[in-house]
C-alpha positions in Angstrom: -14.9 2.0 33.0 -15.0 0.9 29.3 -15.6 -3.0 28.0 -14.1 -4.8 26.2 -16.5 -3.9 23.4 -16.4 -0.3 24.1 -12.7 -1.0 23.4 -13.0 -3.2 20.5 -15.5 -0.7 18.8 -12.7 2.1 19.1 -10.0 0.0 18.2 -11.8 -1.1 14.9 -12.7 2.2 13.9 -9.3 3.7 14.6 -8.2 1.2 12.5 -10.8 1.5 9.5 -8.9 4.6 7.9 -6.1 3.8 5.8 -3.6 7.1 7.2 -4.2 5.7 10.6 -2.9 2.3 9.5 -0.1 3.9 8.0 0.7 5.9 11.5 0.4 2.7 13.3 3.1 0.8 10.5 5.4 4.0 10.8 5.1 3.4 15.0 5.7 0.2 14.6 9.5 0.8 13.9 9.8 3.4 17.1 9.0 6.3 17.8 8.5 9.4 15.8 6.8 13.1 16.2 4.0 14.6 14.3 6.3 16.1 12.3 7.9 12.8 11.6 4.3 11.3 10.9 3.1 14.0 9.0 6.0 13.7 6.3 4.8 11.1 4.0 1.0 12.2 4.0 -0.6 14.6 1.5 -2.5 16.5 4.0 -2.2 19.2 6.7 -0.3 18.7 9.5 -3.5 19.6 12.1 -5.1 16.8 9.4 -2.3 14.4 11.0 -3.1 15.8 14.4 -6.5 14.8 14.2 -5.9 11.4 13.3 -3.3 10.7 16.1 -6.3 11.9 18.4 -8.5 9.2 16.9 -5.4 6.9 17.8 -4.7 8.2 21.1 -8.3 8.0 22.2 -8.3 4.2 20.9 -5.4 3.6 23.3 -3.5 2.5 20.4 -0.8 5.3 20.6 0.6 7.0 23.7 2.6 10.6 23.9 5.7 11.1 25.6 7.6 13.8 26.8 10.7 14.8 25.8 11.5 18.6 26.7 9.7 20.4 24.0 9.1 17.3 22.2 6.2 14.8 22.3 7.0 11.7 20.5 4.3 9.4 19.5 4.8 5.9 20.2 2.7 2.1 19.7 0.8 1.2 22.0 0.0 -3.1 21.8 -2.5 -3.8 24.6 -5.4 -3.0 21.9 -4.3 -4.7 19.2 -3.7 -7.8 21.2 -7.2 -7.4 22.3 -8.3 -7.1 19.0 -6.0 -10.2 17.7 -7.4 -12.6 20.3 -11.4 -11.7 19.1 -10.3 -12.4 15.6 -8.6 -15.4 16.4 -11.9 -17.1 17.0 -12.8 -16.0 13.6 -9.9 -17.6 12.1 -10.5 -21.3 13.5 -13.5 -20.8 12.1 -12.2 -19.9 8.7 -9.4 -22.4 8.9 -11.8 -25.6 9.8 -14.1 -24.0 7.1 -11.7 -24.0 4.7 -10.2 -27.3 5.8 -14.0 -29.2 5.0 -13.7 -27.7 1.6 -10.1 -28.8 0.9 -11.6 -32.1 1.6 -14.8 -32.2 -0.5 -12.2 -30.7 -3.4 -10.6 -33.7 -2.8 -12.8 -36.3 -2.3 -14.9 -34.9 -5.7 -11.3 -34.8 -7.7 -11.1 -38.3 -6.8 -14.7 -39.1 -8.3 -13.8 -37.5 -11.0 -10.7 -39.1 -11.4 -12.2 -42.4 -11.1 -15.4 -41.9 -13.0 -12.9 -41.4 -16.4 -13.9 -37.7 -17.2 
């Protein structure tokens, strides 16, 4: 049984090559083969392959079966994982940058006042 670490490790570094992003945009709409998601690359089709493993093994992508065919498809349950960890992140962000709108604010109005 993998954590939710294990899991957040794998999805981040499925997710830290810029093809695989790609992929996952492409899936996003539905669908589509290897062939499909090897089109618009500049590399090898078994290149493609290999990336789609990195997906698959991520959980971020399932395979289907369609008589000879094995469409590739989006798999969400990761990325929702991975969007609730960041979202602690952003709060922290947002009230960071929220503190600084304010000291902005309260210096402009020093500034303002002070004639300069």
């Amino acid at each position: 049984m993998t954590t939710q670490a294990e899991r957040l490790d794998r999805t981040f570094a499925a997710l830290a090559h810029p093809a695989r992003r790609a992929i996952l945009a492409r899936l996003a709409r539905g669908e589509a083969s290897v062939a499909d998601l090897a089109r618009p690359f500049r590399m090898s089709q078994p290149a493609v392959s290999r990336h789609l493993r990195v997906l698959e093994e991520a959980g971020l992508i399932s395979q289907g079966r369609e008589a000879q065919r094995r469409p590739r498809r989006l798999e969400a349950r990761p990325l929702a994982e991975a969007d609730v960890w960041l979202r602690r992140y952003r709060r922290y962000w947002e009230r960071t940058f929220a503190r600084l709108d304010d000291l902005l604010s309260e210096l402009q109005g020093v500034k303002g006042k002070g004639g300069r």
